[in-house]
Steps between C-alpha positions, in 0.01 A plus 500: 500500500697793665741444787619842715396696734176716501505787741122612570486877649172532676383900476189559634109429442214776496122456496515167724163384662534592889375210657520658864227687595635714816858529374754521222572203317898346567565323196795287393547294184575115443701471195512130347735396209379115472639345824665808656308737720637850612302708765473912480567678814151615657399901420328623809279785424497609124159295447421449135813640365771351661946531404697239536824573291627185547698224292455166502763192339348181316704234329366437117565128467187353425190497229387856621309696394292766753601662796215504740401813736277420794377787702412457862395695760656470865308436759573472880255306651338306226625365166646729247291587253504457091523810293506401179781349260699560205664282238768607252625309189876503559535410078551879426767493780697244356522676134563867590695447866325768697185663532508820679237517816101458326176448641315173493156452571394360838232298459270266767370132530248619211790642316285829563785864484558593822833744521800497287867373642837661324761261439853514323633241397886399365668125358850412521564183309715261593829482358616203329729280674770512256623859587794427631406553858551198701681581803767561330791807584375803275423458119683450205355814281716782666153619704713506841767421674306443796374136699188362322268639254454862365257572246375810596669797339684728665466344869113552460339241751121429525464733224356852460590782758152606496391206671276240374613454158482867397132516675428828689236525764450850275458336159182443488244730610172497702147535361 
C-alpha cells in the first residue's frame, strides 16, 4: 500500500439540489480519508454552484482506498442539511501522481445524480528512509552546502511557481 501525502484541491460543484426554499444554499464539504476528516470553509451565497479553491493535507498510511466528499448545507437555526456525496477511487492517484481538477458525480441516499463537484487531486509518496536524511549536517552527494536536506533543484521549495503543482485556476475551463 502507498505511504505519502495526498493533497486534495476542492474546486467547485454546479447543479447542487437547493434544499432552502427562501434563500441561497451555503454549502461546505466534509472530506474523509478513512479516519481523518477535513472541513471546507462555508460559501455564503453562490447556491448550487459554489468555489471553494481550497487545499486540503491527508497522510497515506493506511489500506486506502477512496476519498470521501460529503456535501452539506449550513444552516443557522436548525441542523445543516445533506446535499449529496461523492466518492473517488484514489487507485488512479497512486499510479499516475496527479489528476488535474475533474468532476465527480454527486449523488444522494438513493445514489440518485444530483450536481457534479470538481476536484484535483495530487500524491507525493513517501520517501524511503534510507536517503540519507537523518538529521544529519547536509548530504554527502554534493546537492548543498547548506544545514539539512536539499532535494529540490535549484532552491525550488514546495514546488511549481504556478502554485499548486503547476495547476492554474485558468487551466481548465467552464461549461
Amino acid at each position: 500500500m502507498p505511504h505519502g501525502t495526498l493533497e486534495v484541491l476542492l474546486v467547485s460543484a454546479k447543479g447542487l439540489d437547493n434544499n432552502d426554499f427562501l434563500a441561497d444554499m451555503d454549502p461546505y464539504v466534509l472530506l474523509t480519508l478513512r479516519t481523518q476528516e477535513k472541513k471546507s470553509n462555508v460559501v455564503s451565497g453562490q447556491g448550487s454552484a459554489p468555489e471553494w479553491n481550497e487545499t486540503f493535507v491527508f497522510t497515506v498510511s493506511d489500506d486506502v482506498s477512496e476519498l470521501h466528499l460529503k456535501i452539506m448545507d449550513k444552516d443557522n437555526f436548525s441542523a445543516d442539511d445533506f446535499v449529496g456525496e461523492a466518492t473517488i477511487s484514489l487507485e488512479p492517484i497512486f499510479t499516475e501522481g496527479s489528476i488535474p481538477p475533474t468532476a465527480y458525480n454527486v449523488v444522494n441516499q438513493d445514489k440518485e445524480y444530483r450536481g457534479e463537484i470538481k476536484v484535483g487531486l495530487r500524491f507525493t509518496p513517501e520517501r524511503e528512509q534510507n536517503d540519507g536524511a537523518s538529521g544529519e549536517y547536509g548530504r554527502n552527494d554534493g546537492a548543498s552546502g547548506e544545514y539539512g536536506r536539499n532535494d529540490r533543484p535549484s532552491g525550488e521549495y514546495g514546488g511549481s511557481e504556478e502554485g499548486y503543482g503547476g495547476w492554474k485556476q485558468s487551466s481548465y475551463a467552464e461549461e
